[in-house]
MARKOL-176618 format. One record per residue (C-alpha): x, y, z; residue number from 1; residue in three letters. Coordinates in pm, whole numbers, plus 50000, padded with zeros to 5 digits. Example, Ala and Ser with C-alpha at 12.3 -4.5 7.8 and 13.67 -1.06 7.14 Angstrom:
REM MARKOL-176618
R    xx    yy    zz  nr rest
R 51230 49550 50780   1  ALA
R 51367 49894 50714   2  SER
REM end
This chain:
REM MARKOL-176618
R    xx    yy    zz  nr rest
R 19162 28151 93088   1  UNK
R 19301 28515 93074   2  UNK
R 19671 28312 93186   3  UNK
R 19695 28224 92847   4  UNK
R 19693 28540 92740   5  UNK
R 20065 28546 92803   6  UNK
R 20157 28221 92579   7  UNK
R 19936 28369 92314   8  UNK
R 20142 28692 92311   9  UNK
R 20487 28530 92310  10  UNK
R 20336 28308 91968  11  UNK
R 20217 28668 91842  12  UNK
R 20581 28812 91918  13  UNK
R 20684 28489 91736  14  UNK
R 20511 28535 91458  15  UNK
R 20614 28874 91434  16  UNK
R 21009 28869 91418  17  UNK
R 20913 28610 91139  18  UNK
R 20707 28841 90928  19  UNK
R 21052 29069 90988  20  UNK
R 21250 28784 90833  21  UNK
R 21450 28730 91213  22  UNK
R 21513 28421 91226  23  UNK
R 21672 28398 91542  24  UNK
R 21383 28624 91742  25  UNK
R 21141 28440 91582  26  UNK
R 21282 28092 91712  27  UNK
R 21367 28243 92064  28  UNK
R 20989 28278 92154  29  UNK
R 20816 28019 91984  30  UNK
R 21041 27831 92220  31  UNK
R 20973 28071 92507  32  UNK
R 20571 27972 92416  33  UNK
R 20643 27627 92416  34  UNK
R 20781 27635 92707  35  UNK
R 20534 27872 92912  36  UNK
R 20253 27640 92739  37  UNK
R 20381 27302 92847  38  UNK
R 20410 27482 93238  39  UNK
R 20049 27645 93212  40  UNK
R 19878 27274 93120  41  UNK
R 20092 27102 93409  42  UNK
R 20075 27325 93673  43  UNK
R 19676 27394 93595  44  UNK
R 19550 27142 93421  45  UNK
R 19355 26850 93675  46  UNK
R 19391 26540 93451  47  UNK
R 19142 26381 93715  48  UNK
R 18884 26672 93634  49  UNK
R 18939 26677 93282  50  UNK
R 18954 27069 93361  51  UNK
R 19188 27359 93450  52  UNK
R 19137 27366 93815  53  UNK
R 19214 27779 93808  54  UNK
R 18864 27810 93611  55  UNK
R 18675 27644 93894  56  UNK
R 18860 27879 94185  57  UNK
R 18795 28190 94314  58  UNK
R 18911 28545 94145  59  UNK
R 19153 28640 94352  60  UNK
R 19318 28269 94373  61  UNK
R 19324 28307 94020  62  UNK
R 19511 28556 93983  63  UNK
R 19790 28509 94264  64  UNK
R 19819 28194 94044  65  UNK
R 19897 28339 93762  66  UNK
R 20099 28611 93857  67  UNK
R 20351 28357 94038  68  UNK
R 20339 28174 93710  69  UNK
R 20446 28429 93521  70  UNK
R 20740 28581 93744  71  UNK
R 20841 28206 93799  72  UNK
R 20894 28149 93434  73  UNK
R 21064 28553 93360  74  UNK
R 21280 28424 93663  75  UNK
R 21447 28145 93500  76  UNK
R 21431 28300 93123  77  UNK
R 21609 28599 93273  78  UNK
R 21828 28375 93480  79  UNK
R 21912 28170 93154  80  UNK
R 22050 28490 92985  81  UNK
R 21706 28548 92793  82  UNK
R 21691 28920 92698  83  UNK
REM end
């Protein structure tokens, strides 16, 4: 799923700050990936299906889905003092 993406680049950024030796950056978003991971499999993921419902919808759908995903979780980092 292209979603993913997003937790994939927030382990990257993770990995990163660690290579850098900070500590504290490095902690901040492997936290922030946690996080956005753990939201992606329950708001997605159809235990019933054994599948990510968003893989069996249309485009469009898709992305809408995603997008709110994403602004939903920046919302509350941001809102949380996240910078």
């Amino acid at each position: 799923m292209g979603g993913f993406n997003y937790i994939l680049g927030l382990q990257a950024m993770s990995q990163m700050a660690t290579a850098i030796d900070n500590a504290a950056a490095a902690k901040r978003y492997s936290a922030l990936a946690d996080e956005a991971r753990h939201r992606f499999h329950t708001d997605f993921y159809n235990p019933a299906m054994h599948a990510y419902v968003s893989a069996l919808c249309n485009c469009h759908i898709y992305f809408v889905a995603v997008c709110a995903f994403a602004v939903r979780l920046t919302r509350k980092w941001l809102d949380a003092g996240w910078r």
